[in-house]
MARBA-3410 file (N, C-alpha, C, O; in Angstrom, 1 decimal):
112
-30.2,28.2,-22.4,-29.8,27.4,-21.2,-29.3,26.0,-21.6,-28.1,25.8,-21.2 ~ -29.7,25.2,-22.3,-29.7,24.2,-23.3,-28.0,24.3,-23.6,-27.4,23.5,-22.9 ~ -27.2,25.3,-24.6,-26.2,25.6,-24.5,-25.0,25.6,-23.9,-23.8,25.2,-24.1 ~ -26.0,26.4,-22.6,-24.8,26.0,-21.4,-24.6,24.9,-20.4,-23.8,24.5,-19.6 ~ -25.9,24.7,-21.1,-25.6,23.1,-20.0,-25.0,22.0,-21.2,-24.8,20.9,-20.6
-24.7,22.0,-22.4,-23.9,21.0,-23.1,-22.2,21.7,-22.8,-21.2,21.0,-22.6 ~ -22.4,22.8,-22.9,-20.6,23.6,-23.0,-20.5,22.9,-21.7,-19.3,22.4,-21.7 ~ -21.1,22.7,-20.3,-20.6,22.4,-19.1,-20.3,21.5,-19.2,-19.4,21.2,-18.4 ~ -20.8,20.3,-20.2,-20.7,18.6,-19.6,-20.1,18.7,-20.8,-20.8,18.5,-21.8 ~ -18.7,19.1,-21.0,-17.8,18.9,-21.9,-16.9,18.1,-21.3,-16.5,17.1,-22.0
-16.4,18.2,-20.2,-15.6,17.6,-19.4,-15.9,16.1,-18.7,-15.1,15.2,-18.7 ~ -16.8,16.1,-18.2,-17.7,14.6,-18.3,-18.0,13.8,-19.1,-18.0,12.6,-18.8 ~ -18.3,14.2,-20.5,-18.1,13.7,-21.7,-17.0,13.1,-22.0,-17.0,12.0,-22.7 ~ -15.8,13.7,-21.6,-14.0,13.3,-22.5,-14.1,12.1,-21.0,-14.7,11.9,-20.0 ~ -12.8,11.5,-22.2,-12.3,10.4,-21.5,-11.2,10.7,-19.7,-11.0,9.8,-18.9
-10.8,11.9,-19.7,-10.7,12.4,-18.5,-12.2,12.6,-17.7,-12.2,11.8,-16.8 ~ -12.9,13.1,-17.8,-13.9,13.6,-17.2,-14.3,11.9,-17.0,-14.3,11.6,-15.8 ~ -14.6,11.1,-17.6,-15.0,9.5,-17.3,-14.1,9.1,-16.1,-14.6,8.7,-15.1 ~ -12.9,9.1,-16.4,-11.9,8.5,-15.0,-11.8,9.1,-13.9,-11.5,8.5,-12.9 ~ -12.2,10.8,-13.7,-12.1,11.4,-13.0,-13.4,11.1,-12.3,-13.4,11.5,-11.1
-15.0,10.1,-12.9,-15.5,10.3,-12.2,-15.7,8.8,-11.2,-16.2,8.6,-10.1 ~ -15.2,7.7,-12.3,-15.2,6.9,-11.6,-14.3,6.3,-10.0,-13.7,7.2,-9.5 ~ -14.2,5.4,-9.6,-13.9,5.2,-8.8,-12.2,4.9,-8.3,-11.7,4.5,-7.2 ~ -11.5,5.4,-9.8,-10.2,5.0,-9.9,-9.5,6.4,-9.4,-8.2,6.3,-9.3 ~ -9.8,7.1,-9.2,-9.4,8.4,-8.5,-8.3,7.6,-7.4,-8.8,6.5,-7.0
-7.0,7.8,-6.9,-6.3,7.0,-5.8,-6.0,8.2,-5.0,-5.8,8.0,-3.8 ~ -5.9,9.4,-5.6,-5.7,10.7,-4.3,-7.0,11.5,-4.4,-7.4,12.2,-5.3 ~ -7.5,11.1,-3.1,-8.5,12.1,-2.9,-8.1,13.3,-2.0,-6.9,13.6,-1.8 ~ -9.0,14.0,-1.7,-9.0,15.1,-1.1,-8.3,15.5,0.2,-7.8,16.5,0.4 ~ -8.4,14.1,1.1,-7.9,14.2,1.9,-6.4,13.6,2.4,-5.9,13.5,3.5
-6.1,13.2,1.1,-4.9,12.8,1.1,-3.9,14.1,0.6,-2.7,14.5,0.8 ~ -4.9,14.5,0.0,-3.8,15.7,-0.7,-3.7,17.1,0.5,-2.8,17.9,0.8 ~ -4.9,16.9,1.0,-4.4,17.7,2.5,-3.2,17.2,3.1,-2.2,18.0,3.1 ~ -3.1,15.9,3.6,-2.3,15.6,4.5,-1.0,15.2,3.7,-0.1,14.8,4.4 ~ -0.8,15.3,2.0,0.8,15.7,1.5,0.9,17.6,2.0,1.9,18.0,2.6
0.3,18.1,1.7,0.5,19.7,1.7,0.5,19.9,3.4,1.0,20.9,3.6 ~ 0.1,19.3,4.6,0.5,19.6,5.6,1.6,19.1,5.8,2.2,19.7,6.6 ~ 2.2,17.9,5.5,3.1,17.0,5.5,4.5,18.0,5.2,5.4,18.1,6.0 ~ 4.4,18.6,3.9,4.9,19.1,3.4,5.1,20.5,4.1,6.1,20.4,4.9 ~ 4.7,21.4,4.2,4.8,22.0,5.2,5.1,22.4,6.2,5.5,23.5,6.6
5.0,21.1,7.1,5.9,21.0,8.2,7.2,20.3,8.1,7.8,20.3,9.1 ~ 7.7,19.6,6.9,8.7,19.5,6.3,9.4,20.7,6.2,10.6,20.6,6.6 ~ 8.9,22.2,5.7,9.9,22.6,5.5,9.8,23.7,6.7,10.5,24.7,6.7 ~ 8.8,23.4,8.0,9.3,24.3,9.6,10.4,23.9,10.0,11.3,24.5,10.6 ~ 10.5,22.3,9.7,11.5,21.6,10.6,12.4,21.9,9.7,13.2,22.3,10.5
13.0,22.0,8.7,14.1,21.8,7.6,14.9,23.8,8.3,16.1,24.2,8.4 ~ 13.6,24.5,8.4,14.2,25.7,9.0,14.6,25.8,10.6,15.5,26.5,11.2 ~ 13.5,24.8,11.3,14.6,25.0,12.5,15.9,23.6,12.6,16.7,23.4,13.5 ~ 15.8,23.2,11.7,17.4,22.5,11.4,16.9,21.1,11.7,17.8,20.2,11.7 ~ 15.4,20.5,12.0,15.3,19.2,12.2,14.6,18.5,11.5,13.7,17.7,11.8
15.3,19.1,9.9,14.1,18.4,9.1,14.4,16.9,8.6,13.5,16.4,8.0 ~ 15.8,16.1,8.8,16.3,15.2,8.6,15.3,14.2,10.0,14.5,13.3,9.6 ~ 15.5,14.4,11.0,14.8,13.8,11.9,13.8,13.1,11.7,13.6,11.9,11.9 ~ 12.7,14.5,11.0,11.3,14.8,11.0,10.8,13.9,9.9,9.7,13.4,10.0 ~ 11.7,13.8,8.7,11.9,12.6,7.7,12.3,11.3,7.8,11.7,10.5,7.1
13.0,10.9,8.6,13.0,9.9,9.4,12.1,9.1,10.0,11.9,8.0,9.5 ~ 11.3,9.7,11.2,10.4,10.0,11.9,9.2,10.0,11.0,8.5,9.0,11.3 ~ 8.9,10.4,10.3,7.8,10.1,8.8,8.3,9.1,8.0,7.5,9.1,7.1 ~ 9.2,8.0,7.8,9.6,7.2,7.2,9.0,5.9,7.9,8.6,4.9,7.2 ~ 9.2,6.0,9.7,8.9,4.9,10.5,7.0,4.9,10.5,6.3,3.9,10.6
6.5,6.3,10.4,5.2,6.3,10.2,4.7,5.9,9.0,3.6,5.3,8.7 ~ 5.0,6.0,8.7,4.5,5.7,6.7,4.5,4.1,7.0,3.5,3.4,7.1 ~ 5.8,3.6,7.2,6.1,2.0,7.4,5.0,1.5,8.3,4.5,0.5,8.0 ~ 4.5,2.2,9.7,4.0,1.4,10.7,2.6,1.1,9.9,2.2,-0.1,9.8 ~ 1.8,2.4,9.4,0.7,2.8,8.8,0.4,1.7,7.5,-0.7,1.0,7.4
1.3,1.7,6.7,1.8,0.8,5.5,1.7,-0.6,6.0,1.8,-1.5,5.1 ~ 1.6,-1.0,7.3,2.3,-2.6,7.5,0.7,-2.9,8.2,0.2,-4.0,8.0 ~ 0.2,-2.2,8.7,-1.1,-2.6,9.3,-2.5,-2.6,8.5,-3.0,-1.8,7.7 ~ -2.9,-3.4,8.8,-4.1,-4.2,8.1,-5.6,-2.8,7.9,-6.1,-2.1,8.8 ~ -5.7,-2.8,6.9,-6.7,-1.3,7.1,-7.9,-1.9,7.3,-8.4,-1.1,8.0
-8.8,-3.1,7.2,-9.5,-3.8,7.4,-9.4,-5.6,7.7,-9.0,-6.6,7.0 ~ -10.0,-5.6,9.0,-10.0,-7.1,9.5,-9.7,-8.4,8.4,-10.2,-8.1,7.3 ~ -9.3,-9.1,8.5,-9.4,-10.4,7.7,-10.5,-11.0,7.6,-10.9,-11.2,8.7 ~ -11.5,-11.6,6.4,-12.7,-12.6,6.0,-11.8,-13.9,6.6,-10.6,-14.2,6.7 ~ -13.0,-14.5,7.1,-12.9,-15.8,8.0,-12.3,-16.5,7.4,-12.7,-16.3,6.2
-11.4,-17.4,7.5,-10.5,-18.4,6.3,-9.5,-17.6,5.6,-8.8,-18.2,4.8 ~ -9.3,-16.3,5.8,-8.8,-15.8,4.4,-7.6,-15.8,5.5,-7.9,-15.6,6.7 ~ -6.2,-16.1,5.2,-4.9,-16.3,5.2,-4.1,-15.4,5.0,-4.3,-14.7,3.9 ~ -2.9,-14.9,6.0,-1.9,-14.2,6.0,-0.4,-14.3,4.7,0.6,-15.0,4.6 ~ -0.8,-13.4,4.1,0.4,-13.9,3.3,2.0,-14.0,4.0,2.9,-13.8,3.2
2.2,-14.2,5.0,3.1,-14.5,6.2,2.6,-15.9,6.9,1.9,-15.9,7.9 ~ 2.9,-16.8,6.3,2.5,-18.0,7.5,2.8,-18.4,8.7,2.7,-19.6,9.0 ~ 3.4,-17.4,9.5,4.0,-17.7,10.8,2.8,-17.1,11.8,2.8,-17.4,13.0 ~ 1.5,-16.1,11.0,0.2,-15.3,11.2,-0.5,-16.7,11.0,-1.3,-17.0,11.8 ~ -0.3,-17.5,10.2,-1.6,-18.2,9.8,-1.9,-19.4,11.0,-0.9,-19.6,11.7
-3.1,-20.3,11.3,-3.6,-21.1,12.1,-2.4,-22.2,11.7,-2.1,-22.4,10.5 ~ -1.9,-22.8,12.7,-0.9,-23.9,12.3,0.3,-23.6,11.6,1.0,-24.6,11.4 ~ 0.8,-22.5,11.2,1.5,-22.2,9.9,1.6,-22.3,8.4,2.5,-22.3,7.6 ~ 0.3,-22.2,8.5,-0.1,-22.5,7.0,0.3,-21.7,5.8,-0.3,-20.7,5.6 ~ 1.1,-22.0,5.0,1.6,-21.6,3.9,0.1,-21.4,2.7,-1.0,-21.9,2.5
0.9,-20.3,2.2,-0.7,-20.2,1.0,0.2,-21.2,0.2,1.2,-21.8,0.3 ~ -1.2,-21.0,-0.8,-1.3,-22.3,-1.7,-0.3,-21.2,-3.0,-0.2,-20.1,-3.5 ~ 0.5,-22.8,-3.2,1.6,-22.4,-4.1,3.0,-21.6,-3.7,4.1,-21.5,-4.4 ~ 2.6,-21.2,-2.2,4.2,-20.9,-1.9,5.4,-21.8,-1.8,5.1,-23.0,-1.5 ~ 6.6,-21.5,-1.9,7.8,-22.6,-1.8,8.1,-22.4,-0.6,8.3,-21.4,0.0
8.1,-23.8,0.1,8.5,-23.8,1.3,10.1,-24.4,1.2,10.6,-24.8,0.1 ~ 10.8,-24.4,2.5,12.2,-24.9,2.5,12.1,-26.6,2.0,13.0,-27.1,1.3 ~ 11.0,-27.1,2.4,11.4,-29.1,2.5,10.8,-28.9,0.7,11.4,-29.7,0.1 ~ 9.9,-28.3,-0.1,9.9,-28.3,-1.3,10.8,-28.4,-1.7,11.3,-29.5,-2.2 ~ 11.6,-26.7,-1.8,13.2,-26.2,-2.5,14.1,-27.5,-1.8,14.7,-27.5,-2.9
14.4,-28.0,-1.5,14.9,-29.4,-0.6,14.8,-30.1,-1.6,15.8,-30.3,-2.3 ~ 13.5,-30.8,-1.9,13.5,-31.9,-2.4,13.3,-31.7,-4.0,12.8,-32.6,-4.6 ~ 13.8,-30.3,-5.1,13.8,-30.3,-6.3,14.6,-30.0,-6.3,15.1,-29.8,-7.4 ~ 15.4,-29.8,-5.4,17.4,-29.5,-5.4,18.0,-30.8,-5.5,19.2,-31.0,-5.9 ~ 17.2,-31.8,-5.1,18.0,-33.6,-4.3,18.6,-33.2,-3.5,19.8,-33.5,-3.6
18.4,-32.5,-2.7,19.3,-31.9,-1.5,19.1,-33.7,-0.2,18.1,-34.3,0.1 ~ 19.9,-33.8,-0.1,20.2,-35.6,0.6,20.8,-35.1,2.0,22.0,-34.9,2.0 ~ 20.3,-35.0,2.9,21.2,-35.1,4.4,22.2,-36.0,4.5,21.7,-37.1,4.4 ~ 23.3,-36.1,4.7,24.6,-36.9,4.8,23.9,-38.0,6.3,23.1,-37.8,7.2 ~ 24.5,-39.2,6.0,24.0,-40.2,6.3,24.4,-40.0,8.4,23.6,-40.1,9.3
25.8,-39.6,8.2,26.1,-39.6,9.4,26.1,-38.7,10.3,26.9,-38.6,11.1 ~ 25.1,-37.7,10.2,25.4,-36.4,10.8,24.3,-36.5,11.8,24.1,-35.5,12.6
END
């Protein structure tokens, strides 16, 4: 028994079997469902001729899905968009216009 339980934990042992078990995995299970249904109905529509659409149309989903916050914001924590942030707060270190302005010597004309 001893035997078969070392031949099993061969793969746990290697340095695949280590990454596979930690937490760095990025496609789980249920992602790979929803490429293989994805895909799939990729190619119903591609046979009833609207698979350009249907790609499209998954292009705008992906984007809306992609753009929204998967979890709320920690209190204080800042929009990397400062037009989101309280007052318009720029993070720390971004270049704002009156910065790039003033390391250019950019001078407003006296009479304008």
């Amino acid at each position: 028994m001893s035997s078969l339980q070392e031949r099993s934990d061969w793969l746990l042992d290697s340095a695949l079997g280590r990454w596979l078990a930690s937490k760095q995995v990025i496609v789980s299970n249920l992602t790979l469902l929803k490429v293989l249904l994805w895909l799939v109905l990729l190619g119903l529509f591609v046979e009833l001729e609207f698979g350009l659409p249907f790609f499209v149309i998954s292009l705008f989903y992906w984007l809306y899905e992609g753009l929204r916050s998967p979890a709320a914001r920690e209190p204080g924590e800042l929009s990397a968009y400062s037009v989101f942030n309280p007052d318009c707060q720029p993070l720390l270190g971004s270049l704002t216009a009156e910065q790039l302005e003033g390391e250019m010597g950019y001078r407003p004309l006296a009479n304008r």
